[in-house]
N, C-alpha and C positions, 0 to 999 in steps of 0.2 A: 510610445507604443502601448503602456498598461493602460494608459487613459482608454486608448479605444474596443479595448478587453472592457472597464468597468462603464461606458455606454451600454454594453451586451448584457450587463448584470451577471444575474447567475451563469447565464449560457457561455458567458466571454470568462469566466475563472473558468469554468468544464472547459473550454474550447482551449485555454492557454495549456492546463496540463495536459491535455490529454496530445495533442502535439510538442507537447514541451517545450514551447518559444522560447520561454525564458522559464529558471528554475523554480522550481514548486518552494523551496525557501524563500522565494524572492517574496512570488504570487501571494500567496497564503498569507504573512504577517501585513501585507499591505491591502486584503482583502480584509482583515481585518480591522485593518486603518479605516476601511470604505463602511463598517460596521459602526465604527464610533463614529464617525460623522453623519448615520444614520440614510445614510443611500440605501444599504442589505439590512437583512434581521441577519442573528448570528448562529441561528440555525439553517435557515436557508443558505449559507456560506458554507456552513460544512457540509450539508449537502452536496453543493457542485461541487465543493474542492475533491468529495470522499469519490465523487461520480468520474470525475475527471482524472484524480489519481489513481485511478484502476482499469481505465481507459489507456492510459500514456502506458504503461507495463505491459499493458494488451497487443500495443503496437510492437515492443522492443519481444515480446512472448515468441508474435508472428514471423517477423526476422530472421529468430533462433529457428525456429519451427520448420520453417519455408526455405531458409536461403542458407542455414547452415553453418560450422564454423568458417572454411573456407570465404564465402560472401562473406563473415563479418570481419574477417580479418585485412580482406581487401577494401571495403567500402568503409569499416568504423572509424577511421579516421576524420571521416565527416563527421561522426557524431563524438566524438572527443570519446573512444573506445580504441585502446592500443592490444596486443598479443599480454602484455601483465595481467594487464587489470582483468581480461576474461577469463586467465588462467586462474585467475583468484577467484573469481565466481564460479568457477567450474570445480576449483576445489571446496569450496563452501556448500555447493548442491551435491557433491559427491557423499559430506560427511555429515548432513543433518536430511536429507531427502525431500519429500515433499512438502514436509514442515517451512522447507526456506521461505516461500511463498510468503509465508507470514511474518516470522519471524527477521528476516535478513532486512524486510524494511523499516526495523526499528536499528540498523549498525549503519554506521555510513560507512565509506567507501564498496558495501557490496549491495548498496541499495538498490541502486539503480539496474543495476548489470545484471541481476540476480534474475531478472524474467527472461536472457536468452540461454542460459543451462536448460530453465524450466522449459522452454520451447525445441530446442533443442533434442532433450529428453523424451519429450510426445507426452509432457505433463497433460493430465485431463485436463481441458480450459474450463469449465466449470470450474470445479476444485479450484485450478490457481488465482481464478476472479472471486473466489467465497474468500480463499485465503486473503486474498491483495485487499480487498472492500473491508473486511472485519482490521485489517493492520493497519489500514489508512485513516479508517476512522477518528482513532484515538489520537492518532499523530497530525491528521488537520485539524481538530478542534486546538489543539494544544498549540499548534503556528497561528491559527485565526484568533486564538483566546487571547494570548498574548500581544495581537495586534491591538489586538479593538482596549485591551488593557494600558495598553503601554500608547496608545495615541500618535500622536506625532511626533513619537520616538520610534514608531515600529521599525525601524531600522536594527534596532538592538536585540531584536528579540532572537536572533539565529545562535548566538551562545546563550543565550537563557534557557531557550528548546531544547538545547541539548542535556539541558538537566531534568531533563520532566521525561522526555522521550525514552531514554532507556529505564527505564522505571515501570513506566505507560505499558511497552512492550511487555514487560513480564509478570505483571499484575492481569493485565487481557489475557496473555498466555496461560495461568495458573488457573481462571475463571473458563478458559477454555476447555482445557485438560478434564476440570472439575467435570464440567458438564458433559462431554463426551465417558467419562468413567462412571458415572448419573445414568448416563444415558444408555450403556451398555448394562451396566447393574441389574436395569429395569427392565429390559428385554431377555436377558436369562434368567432372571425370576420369573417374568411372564413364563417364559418357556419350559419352566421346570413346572410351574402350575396346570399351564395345559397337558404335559405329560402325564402328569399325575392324575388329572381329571380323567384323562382317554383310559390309564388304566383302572380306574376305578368301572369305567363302561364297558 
């Protein structure tokens, strides 16, 4: 079945995750297999993986959103989503907020789940696709990187990623913070200069 994902190329890695065929652990370290054998560049990979992993969250966002807890509680069974594991995303989006978006796809077991609280909520879709795209980034370079490194071992790379990935998370996170605190800085300086200029006029 990956085989006729990597005939699609880039479009067939976006197209796997973003309907989640099969899991983005899987896809990812063996797209990066497809890198070391020189099929992708390894930039273009993390591209569809980053495009496709914020796509597949878009859909489970919509769910939440649209159809509620109730429909997930009756239907998630299809998707391997029980009454726990939602409660556990629901208490995870209760006690870090809109931050989850980003942050909850660097933990596993609230990975995944973590976009039907957000839909649920009446999260802004922007925001949770800025959130989802900036957190997937680091975290598919890091499955692809290790594929295309580790060769036709990529097999092994799913507990090696686990050592990099929480790490990944909170180094982006710190860099993110920075820059929003930057960026606030310098919009009430601005602001305190144009006041001061109006009272001088």
């Amino acid at each position: 079945m990956l085989e006729q994902f990597k005939e699609l190329s880039y479009f067939g890695i976006m197209l796997a995750l973003t309907f989640e065929f099969v899991p983005a652990e899987l896809v990812l370290p063996l797209a990066g297999y497809w890198v070391y054998e020189g099929d992708m560049t390894l930039w273009g990979t993390v591209l569809a993986g980053t495009v496709g992993g914020t796509f597949g969250p878009l859909t489970l966002y919509a769910v939440g959103r649209y159809g509620g807890r109730p429909f997930i509680l009756k239907f998630g069974k299809y998707f391997f989503i029980n009454e726990e594991k939602l409660t556990k995303a629901d208490e995870f989006f209760e006690k870090n907020g809109a931050m989850v978006a980003f942050t909850a796809r660097f933990l596993p077991g609230v990975r995944t789940l973590i976009s039907i609280p957000c839909g649920m909520a009446k999260m802004n879709v922007w925001v949770f696709s800025i959130y989802t795209f900036v957190a997937m980034l680091p975290i598919t370079f890091i499955y692809v990187y290790l594929g295309f490194k580790l060769g036709e071992n990529w097999k092994n790379v799913g507990e090696l990623a686990n050592q990099y990935i929480l790490p990944a998370g909170i180094a982006v996170l710190v860099i993110f913070v920075a820059y929003k605190l930057i960026t606030r800085k310098k919009k009430k300086t601005y602001r305190e200069q144009h006041k001061t200029a109006s009272k001088k006029h």
